[in-house]
RODO-2510 file (C-alpha; in nm, 4 decimals, decimal comma):
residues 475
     n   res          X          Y          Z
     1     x     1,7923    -1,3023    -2,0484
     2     x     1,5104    -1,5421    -1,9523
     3     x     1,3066    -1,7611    -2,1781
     4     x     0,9957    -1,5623    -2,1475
     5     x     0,8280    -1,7941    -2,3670
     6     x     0,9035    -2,1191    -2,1639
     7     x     0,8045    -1,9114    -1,8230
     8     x     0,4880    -1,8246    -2,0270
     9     x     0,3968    -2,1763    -2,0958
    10     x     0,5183    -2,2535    -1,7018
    11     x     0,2312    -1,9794    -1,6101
    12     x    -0,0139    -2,1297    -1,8324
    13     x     0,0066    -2,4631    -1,6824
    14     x    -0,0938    -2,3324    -1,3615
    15     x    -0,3251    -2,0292    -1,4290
    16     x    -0,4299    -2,1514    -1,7067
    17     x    -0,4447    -1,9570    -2,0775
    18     x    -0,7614    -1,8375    -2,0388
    19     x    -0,5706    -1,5824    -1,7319
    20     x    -0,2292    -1,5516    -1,8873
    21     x    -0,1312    -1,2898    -2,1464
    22     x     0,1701    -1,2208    -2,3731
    23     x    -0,0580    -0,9778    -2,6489
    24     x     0,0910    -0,6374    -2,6727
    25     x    -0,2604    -0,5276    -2,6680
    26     x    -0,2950    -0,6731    -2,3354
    27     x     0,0384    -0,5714    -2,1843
    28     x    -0,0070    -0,1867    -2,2750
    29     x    -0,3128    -0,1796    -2,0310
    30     x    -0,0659    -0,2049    -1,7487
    31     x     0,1941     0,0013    -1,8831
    32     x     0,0734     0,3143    -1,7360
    33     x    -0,1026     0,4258    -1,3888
    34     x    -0,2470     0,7642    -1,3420
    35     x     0,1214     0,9196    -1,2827
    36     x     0,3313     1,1526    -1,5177
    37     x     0,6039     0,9091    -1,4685
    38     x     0,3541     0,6248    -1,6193
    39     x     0,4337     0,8342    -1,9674
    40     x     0,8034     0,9293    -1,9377
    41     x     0,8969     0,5746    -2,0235
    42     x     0,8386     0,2371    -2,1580
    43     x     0,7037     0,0337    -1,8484
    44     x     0,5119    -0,2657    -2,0791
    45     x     0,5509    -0,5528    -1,8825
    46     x     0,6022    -0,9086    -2,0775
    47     x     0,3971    -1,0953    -1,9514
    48     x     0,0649    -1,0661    -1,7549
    49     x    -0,1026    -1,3129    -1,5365
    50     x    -0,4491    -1,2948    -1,3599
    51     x    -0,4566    -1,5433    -1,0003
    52     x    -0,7478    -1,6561    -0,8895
    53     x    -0,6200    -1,7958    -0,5746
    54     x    -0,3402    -1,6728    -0,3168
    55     x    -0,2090    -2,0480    -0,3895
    56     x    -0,1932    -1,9727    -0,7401
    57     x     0,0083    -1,6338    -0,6590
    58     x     0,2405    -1,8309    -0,4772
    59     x     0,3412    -2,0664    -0,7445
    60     x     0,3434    -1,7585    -0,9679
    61     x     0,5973    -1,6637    -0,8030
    62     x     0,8370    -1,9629    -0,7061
    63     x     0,8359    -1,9566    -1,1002
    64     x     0,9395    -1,5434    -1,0889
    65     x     1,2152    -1,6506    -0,7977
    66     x     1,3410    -1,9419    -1,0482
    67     x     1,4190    -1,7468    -1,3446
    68     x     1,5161    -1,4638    -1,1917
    69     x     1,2162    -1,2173    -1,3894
    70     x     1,0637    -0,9379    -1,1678
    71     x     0,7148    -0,9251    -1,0434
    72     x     0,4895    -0,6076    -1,0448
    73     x     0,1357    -0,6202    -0,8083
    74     x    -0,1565    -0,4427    -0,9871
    75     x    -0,4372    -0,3761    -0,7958
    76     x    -0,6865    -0,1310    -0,9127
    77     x    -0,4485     0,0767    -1,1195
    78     x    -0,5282     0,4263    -0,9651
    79     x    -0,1734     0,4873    -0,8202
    80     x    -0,0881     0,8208    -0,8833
    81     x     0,2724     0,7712    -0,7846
    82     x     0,4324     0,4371    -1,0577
    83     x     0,4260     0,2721    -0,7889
    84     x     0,2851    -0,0910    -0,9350
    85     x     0,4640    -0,0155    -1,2874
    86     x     0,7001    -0,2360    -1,4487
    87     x     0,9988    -0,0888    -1,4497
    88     x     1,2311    -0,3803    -1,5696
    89     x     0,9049    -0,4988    -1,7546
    90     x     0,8698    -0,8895    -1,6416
    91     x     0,5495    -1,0030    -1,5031
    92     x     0,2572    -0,7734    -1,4140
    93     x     0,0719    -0,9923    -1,1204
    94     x    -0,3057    -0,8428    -1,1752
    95     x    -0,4821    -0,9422    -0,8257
    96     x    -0,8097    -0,8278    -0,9464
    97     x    -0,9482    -1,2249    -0,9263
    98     x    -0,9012    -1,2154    -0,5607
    99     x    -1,1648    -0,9965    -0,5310
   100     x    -1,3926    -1,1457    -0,2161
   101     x    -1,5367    -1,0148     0,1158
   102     x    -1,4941    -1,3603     0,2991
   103     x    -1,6185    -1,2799     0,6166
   104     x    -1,7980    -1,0034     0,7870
   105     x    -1,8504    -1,0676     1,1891
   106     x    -2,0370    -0,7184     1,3385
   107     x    -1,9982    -0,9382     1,6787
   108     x    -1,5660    -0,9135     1,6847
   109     x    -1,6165    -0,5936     1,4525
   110     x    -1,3997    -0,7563     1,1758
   111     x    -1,4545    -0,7803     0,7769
   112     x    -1,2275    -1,0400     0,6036
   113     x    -1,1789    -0,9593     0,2633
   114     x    -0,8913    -1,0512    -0,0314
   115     x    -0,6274    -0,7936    -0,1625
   116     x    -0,7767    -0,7861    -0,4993
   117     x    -1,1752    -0,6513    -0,3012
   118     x    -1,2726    -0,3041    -0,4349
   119     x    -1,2883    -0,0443    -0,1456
   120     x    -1,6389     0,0071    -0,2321
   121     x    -1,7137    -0,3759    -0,1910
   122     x    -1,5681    -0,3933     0,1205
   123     x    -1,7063    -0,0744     0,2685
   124     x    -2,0764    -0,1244     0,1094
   125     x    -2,0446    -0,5507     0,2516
   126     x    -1,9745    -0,3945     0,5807
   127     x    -2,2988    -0,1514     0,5822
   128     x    -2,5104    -0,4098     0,4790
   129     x    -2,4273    -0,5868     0,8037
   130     x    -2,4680    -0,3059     1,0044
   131     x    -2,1243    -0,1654     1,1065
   132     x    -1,8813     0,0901     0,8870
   133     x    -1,5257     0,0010     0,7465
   134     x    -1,3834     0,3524     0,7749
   135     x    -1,1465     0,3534     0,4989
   136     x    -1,3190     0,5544     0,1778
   137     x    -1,1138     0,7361    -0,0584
   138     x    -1,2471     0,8726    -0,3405
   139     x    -1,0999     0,6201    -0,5525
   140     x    -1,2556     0,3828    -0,3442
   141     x    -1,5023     0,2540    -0,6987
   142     x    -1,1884     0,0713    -0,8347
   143     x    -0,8998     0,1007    -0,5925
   144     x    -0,8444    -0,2117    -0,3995
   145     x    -0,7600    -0,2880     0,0021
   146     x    -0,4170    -0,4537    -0,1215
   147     x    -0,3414    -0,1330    -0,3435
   148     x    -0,4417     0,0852    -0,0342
   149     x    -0,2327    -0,1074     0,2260
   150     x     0,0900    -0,1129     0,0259
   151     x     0,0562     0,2859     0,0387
   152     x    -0,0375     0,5000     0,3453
   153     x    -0,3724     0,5062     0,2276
   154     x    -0,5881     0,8509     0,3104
   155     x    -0,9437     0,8375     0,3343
   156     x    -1,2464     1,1030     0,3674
   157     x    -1,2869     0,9719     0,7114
   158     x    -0,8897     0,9720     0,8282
   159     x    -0,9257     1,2352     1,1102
   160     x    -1,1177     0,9877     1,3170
   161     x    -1,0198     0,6533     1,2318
   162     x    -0,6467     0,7240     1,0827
   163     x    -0,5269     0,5454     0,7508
   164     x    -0,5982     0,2471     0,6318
   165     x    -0,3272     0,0670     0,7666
   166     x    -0,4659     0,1659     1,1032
   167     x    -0,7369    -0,0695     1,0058
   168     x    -0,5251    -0,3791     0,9812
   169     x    -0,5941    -0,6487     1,2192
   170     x    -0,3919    -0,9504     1,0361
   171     x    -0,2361    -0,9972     0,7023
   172     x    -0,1665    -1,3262     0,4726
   173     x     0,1164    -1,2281     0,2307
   174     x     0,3227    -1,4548     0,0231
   175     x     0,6775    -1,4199     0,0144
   176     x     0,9863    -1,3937    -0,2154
   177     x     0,9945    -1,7529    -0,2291
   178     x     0,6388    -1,8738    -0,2726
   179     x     0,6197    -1,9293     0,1209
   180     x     0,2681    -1,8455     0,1973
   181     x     0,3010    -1,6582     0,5921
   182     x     0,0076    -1,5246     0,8178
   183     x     0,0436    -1,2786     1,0483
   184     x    -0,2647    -1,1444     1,3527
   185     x    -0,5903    -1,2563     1,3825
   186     x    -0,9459    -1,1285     1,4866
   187     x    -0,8246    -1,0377     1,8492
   188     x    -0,7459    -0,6113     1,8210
   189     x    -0,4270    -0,7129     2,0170
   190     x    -0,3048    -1,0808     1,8089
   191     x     0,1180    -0,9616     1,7705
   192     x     0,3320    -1,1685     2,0604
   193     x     0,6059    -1,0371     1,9627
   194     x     0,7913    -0,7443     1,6814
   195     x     0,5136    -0,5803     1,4989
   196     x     0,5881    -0,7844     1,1512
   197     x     0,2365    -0,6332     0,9975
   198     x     0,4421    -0,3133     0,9134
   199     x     0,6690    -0,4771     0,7441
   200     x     0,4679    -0,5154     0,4701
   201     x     0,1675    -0,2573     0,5216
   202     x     0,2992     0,0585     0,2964
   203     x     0,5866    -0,1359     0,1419
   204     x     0,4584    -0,1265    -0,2154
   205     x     0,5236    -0,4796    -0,2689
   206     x     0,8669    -0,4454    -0,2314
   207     x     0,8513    -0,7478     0,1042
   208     x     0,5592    -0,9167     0,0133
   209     x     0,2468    -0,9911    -0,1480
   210     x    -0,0633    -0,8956     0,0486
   211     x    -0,3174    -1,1921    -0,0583
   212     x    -0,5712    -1,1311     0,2171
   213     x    -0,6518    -0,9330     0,4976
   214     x    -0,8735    -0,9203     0,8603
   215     x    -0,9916    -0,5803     0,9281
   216     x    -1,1517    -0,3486     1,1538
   217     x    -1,5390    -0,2432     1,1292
   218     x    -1,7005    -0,0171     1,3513
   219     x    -2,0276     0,0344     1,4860
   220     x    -2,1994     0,2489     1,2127
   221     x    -2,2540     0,5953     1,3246
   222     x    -2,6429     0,7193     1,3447
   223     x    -2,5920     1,0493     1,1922
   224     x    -2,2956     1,2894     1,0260
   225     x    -2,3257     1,6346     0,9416
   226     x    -2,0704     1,8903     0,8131
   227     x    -1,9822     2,2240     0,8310
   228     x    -1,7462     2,4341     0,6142
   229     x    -1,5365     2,8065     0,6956
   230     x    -1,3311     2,9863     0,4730
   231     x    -1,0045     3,1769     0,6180
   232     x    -0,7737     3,4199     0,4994
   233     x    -0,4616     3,1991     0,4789
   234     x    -0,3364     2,8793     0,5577
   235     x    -0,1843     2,9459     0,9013
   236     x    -0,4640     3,0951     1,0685
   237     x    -0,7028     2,7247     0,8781
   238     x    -0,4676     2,5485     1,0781
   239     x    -0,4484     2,7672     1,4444
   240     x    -0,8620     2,6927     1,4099
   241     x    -0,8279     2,2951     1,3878
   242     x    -0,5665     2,2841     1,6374
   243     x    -0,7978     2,5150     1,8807
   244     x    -1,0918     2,2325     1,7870
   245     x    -0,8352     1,9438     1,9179
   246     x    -0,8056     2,1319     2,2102
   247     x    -1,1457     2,1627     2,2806
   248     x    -1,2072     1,7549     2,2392
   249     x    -1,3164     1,8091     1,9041
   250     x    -1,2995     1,4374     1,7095
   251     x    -1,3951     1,5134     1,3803
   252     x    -1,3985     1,2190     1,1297
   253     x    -1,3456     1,4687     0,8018
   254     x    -1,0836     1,7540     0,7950
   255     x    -1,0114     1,8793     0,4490
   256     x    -0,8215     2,1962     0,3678
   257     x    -0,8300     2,3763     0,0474
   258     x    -0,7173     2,6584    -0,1059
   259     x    -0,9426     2,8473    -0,3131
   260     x    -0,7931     2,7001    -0,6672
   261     x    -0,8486     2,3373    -0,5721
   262     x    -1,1722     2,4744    -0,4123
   263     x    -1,3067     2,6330    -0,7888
   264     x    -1,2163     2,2897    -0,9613
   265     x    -1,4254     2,1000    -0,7169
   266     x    -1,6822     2,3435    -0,7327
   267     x    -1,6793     2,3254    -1,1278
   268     x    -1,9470     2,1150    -1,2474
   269     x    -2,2232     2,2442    -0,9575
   270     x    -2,1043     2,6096    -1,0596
   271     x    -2,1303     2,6957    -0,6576
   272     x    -2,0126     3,0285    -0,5952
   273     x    -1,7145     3,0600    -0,3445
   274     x    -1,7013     3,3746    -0,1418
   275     x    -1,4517     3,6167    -0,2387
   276     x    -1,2363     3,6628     0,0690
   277     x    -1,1904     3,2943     0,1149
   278     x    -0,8162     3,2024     0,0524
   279     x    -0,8144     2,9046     0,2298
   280     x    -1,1360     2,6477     0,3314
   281     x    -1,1394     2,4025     0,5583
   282     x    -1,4630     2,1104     0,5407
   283     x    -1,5207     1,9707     0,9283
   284     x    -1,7457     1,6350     0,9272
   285     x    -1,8700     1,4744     1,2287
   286     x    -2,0532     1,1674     1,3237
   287     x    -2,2333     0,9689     1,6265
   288     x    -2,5659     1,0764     1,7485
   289     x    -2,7183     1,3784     1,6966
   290     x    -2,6577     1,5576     2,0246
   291     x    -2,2421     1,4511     1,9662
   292     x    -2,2787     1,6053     1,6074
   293     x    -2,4514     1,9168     1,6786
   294     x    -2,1939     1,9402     1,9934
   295     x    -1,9152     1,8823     1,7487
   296     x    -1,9922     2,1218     1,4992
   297     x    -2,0580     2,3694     1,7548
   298     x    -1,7544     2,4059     1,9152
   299     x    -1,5791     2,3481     1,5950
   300     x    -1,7793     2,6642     1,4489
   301     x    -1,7040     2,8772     1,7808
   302     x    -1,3174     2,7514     1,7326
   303     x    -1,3079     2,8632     1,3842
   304     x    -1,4885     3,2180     1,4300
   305     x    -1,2572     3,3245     1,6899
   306     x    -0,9814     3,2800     1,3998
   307     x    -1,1182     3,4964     1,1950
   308     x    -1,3124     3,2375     0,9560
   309     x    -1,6592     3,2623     0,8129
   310     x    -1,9164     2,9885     0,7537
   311     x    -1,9323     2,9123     0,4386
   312     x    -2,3141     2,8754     0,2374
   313     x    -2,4455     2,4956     0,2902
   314     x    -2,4702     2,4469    -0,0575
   315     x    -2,1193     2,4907    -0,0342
   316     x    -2,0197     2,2518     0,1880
   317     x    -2,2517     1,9365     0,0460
   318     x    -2,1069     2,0612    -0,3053
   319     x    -1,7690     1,9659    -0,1384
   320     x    -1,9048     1,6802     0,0217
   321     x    -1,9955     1,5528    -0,2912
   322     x    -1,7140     1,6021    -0,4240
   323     x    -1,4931     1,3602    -0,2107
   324     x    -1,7035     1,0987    -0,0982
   325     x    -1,7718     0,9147    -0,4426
   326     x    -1,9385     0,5908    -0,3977
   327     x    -2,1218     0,3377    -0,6771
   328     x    -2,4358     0,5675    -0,5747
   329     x    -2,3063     0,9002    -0,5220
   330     x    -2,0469     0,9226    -0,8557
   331     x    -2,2911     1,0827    -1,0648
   332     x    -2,3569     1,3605    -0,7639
   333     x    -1,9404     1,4399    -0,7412
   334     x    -1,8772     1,8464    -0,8795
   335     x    -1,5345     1,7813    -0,9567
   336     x    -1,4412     1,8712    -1,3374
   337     x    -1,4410     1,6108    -1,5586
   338     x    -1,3580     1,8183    -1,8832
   339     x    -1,0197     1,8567    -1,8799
   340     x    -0,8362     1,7093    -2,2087
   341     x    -0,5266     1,9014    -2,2842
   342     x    -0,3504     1,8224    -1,9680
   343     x    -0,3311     1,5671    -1,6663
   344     x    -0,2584     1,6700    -1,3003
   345     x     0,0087     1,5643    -1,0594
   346     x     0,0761     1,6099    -0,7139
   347     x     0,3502     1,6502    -0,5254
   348     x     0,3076     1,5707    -0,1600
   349     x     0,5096     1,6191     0,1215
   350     x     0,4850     1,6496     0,4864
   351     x     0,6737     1,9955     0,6303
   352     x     0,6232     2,1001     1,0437
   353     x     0,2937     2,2636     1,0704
   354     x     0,4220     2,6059     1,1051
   355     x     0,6173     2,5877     0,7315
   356     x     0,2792     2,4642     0,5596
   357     x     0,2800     2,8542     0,4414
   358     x     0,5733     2,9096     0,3898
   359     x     0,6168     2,5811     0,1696
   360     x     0,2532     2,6665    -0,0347
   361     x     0,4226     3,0452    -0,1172
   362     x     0,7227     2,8618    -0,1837
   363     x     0,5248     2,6423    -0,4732
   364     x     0,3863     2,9329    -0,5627
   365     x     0,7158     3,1103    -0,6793
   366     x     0,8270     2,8102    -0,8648
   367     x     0,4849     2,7549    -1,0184
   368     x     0,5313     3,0975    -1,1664
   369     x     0,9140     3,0725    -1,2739
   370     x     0,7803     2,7210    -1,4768
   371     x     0,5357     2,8994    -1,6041
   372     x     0,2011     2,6842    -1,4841
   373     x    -0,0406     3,0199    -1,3849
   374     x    -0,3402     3,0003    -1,6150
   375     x    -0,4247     2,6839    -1,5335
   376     x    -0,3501     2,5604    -1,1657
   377     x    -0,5072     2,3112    -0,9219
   378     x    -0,3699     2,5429    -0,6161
   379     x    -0,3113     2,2604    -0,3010
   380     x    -0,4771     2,0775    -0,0493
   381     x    -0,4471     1,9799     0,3123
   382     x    -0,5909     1,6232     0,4995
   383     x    -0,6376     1,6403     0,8745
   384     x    -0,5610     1,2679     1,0598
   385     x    -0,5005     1,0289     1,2345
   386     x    -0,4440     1,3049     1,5085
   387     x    -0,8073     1,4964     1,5160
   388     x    -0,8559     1,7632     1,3168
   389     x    -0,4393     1,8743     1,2906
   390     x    -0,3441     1,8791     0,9389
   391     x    -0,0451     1,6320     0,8663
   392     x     0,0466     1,6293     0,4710
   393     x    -0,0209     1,9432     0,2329
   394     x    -0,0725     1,8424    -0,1989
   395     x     0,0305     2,0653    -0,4768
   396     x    -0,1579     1,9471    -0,7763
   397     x     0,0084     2,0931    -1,1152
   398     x    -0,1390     2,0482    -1,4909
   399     x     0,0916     1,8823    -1,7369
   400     x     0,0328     1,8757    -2,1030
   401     x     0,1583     1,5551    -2,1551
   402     x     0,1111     1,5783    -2,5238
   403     x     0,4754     1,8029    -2,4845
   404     x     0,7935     1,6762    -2,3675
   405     x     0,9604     1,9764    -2,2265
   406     x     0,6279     2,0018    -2,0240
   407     x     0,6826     1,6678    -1,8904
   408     x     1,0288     1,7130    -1,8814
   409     x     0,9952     2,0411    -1,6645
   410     x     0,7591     1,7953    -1,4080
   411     x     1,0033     1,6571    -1,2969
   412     x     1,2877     1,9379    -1,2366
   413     x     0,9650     2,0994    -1,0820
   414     x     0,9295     1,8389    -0,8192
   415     x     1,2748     1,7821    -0,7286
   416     x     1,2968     2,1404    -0,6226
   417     x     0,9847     2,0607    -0,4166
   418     x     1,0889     1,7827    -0,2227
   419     x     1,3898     1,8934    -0,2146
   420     x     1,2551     2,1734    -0,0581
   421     x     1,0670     1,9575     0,1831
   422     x     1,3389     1,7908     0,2771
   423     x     1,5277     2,1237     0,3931
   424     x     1,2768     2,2314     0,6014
   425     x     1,2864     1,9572     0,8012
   426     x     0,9794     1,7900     0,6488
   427     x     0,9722     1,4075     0,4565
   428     x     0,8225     1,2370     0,2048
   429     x     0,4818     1,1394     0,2307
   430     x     0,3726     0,7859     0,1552
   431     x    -0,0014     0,8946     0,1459
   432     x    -0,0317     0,8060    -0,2164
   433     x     0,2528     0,5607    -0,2244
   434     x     0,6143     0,6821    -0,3008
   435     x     0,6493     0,4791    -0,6330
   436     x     0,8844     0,6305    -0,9124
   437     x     0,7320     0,9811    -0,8372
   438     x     0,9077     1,0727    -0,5235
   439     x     1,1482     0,7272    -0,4035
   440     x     1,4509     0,9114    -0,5596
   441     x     1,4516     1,1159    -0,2612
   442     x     1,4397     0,8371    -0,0149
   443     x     1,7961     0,8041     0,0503
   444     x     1,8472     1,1651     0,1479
   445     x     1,5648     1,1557     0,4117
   446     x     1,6763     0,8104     0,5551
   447     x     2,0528     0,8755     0,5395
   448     x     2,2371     0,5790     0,7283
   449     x     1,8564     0,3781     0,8606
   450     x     1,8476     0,3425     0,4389
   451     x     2,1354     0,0759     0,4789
   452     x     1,9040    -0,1112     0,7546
   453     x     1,5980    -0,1039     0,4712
   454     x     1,8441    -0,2623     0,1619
   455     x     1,9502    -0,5163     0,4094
   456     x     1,5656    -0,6180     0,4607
   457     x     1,5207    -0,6463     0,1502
   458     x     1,8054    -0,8256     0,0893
   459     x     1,7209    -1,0611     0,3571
   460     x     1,3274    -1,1027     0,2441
   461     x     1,3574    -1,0916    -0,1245
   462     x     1,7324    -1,1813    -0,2231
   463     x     1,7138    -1,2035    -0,5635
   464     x     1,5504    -0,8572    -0,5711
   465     x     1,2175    -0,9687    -0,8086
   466     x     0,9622    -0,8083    -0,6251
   467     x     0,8640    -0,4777    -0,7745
   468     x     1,2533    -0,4948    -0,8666
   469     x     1,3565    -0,1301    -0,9514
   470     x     1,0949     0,0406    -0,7835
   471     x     1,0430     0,2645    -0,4468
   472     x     1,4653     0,3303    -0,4357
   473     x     1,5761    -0,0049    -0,4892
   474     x     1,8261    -0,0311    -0,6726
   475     x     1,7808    -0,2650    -1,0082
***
C-alpha cells in the first residue's frame, strides 16, 4: 500500500498546496461522472491534483510511476460512460488549469489550444478570427478538447467534418514515465511514418496524457439553414439519407430521432409534433446561399420520394435549439430540464444499417420485459463522417437511481443490448467513450487483436497506472 501521505507532500512540493487536495469534500467531486456506473460504486479518488503546466503533469506523474498509485485524467467531467473515474481510487489528474487557446493562424487554418480548453473556448476563439473549429457537441460549455479526443467525440456538425479526432493535426502527450513526446505539426500531412496520433486519440488515457493539441479550422461558412421530415419508421429515415448521399448531398447536420426522444426535446418549447411521425430526421447545411438552398432541395426531393413529410419550421429551429447549446444559445435549448426522480443512460452501439430496426424493436421488447414504459427517452441516430448515412443508433433509458434493483436491472439491461449488438454483427461504439459502461464487452468484439492491445499497453505503460482498471484493462 503506498504512503499516500508522503506522495501527497511529494505533489505539494511541485504543484504546490494551494492545487493539491486530500479533503473528502474535495475528492467526492470527482467521484462520479454523469454515468449510472458513477453511482454503483465507490470511485473517490485519494488524492487530487490541479497542473498548471504539461511540465507539471509530467512530474505528476514520474511520482504516480514511482509508487506505483494509478492516475485518472479529468477533463470536464461530462463523460457519460466512467470513463475518467477512479476505479482503484489513487490520483484524480484535474487538467482544467491547462485551459488556453495558444494559437489561432486562419492563414494554415490551425487553432492551438491545451487539453484542459473548453469546447466552447476553442470554437468561439476560432470565430472571432474568422474561421470555424467544427467540433460542437452539446456539451461543448464544459467538456474539454482532451476529454473529447480520448473518446470518439460526436458533434452537431459530424456529417461534414467527421469526429473530433478527424480534427487532429498534432498531439503533445506525456507518457507513462513522465517523458514528454510530440507528435505532427501545422502541415495537414506532418506523419513520416506509422500513424502514432491514434494511438492515443480515443484511448481514454489508457497510453497517454493529451497535454496539448494543433487543430484544424475551416473557413467559416456564410450561411446554414435546416430542414426537418418526419417518416414512418426508421428504415425508410435511413433509405432517404442514403438517396441524399447519392445525389452529392454534404450535409454538415444529420440527426435521427424517434418520436420519444423527439417529445423530450420538444418539452420546454411545448412544439407540437405531427402525429404520424415515428421517426424524424433534422438535415443542416452550410456554404453560400445558392449551395444551401441547393442542398436542402435535393435533400427535401430525396426525402419526399420516401414517403416523409416536412416537418413545421418551428419544429425544426425548436430542434436546432435543442442541440447546438453554446454560452449564448443555453438559455434558447427546449430540452427538459425537470426531471428529478430519475437520470438517463444510453446504450450505444453500432449494428449494419439494415438491423438499425430490427435492433430499436429489439430494445423495445426488453424495455417492456424491465418494465421502463411510462417514462422512456425512445433512441437516436447521428449521421457522419460519411454524409448524411447514419453510423451509431442511442437508446436512452430512465433510471431511478434512488433504487438499487433499478440500477441493478441497468446493467443486466445493457448487457443484453450489447450483447445483442455484438450478435448482429455490430460493435461497440466509442462515440461517448467506452469507460466502465460498455469496456466489459471489449474482449468479445476484439477476440485474438485484444492480445495485440494488452501488449501495447504493456509496452507503453508497464506498470499499468494510467487510468489502471479502466476501458478492459485488467487491474
Amino acid at each position: 500500500m503506498p504512503d499516500l501521505s508522503m506522495i501527497e507532500k511529494k505533489l505539494r512540493d511541485i504543484i504546490g498546496d494551494k492545487y493539491v487536495s486530500s479533503e473528502l469534500c474535495d475528492r467526492l467531486v470527482y467521484s462520479k461522472d454523469y454515468s449510472i456506473e458513477g453511482i454503483a460504486d465507490d470511485y473517490t479518488p485519494d488524492i487530487i491534483v490541479k497542473p498548471g503546466t504539461a511540465d507539471e503533469v509530467a512530474e505528476v506523474v514520474k511520482i504516480a510511476n514511482q509508487m506505483n498509485v494509478p492516475i485518472y485524467t479529468w477533463g470536464g467531467g461530462t463523460s457519460m460512460s466512467g470513463n475518467p473515474l477512479a476505479v482503484e481510487h489513487g490520483i484524480v489528474l484535474d487538467m482544467k488549469r491547462l485551459n488556453q487557446v495558444l494559437e489561432v493562424d486562419p492563414d494554415n487554418l490551425t487553432i492551438t489550444a491545451q487539453a484542459g480548453t473548453t469546447i466552447e473556448n476553442i470554437y468561439n476563439a476560432a470565430l472571432d478570427k474568422g474561421v470555424f473549429f467544427a467540433h460542437h457537441p452539446e456539451s461543448s460549455l464544459s467538456s474539454t478538447i482532451g476529454g473529447a479526443l480520448s473518446c470518439m467525440g460526436i458533434s452537431i456538425y459530424g456529417a461534414k467534418y467527421g469526429y473530433v479526432y478527424d480534427q487532429v493535426l498534432a498531439l503533445e502527450v506525456i507518457l507513462s514515465d513522465g517523458q514528454k513526446i510530440k507528435i505532427g505539426g501545422k502541415s495537414y500531412l506532418s506523419l513520416p511514418t506509422h500513424n502514432l496520433l491514434n494511438l492515443f486519440l480515443g484511448a481514454e488515457g489508457t497510453l497517454g496524457i493529451i497535454t496539448e493539441a494543433i487543430l484544424k479550422v475551416y473557413p467559416k461558412p456564410p450561411k446554414r439553414d435546416r430542414v426537418s421530415y418526419g417518416f414512418s419508421d426508421i428504415t425508410t429515415a435511413i433509405e432517404a439519407c442514403k438517396q441524399a448521399h447519392a445525389a452529392g448531398c454534404w450535409p454538415e447536420t444529420v440527426f435521427l430521432f424517434d418520436r420519444r426522444s423527439l417529445v423530450q426535446y420538444m418539452e420546454r418549447a411545448k412544439t407540437p409534433i405531427p402525429d404520424e411521425v415515428s421517426m424524424a430526421v433534422l438535415f443542416g447545411a452550410s456554404g453560400n446561399s445558392e449551395m444551401v438552398g441547393t442542398t436542402l432541395k435535393v435533400i427535401s426531393k430525396c426525402s419526399e420520394e420516401q414517403g416523409g413529410s416536412r416537418l413545421p419550421s418551428d419544429l425544426t429551429q425548436s430542434w436546432w435549439n435543442s442541440i447546438n447549446i453554446g454560452k449564448d444559445t443555453f438559455d434558447q435549448s427546449n430540452f427538459a430540464l425537470s426531471h428529478t426522480e430519475y437520470e438517463p443512460d444510453l446504450v450505444d452501439a453500432c449494428v449494419p444499417l439494415s438491423k438499425f430496426q430490427e435492433y430499436s424493436d429489439f430494445c423495445d421488447e426488453l424495455k417492456k420485459e424491465f418494465g421502463w414504459v411510462d417514462i422512456d427517452f425512445g433512441a437516436f441516430i447521428v449521421g457522419g463522417p460519411r454524409g448524411p448515412i447514419p453510423f451509431c443508433i442511442y437508446f436512452s433509458v430512465p433510471i431511478d437511481t434512488r433504487i438499487k434493483a433499478e440500477i441493478d436491472k441497468w446493467f443486466q439491461f445493457k448487457e443484453r443490448m450489447y450483447r445483442r449488438a455484438l450478435e448482429m454483427g455490430g460493435s461497440l461504439s466509442n462515440a461517448n467513450g467506452l469507460g466502465l459502461r460498455s469496456s466489459p464487452w471489449v474482449k468479445d468484439q476484439l477476440g485474438p487483436a485484444w492480445n495485440l492491445l494488452v501488449d501495447l499497453k504493456s509496452l507503453l505503460d508497464p506498470k499499468n497506472i494510467l487510468n489502471r482498471g479502466n476501458r478492459g484493462f485488467s487491474s
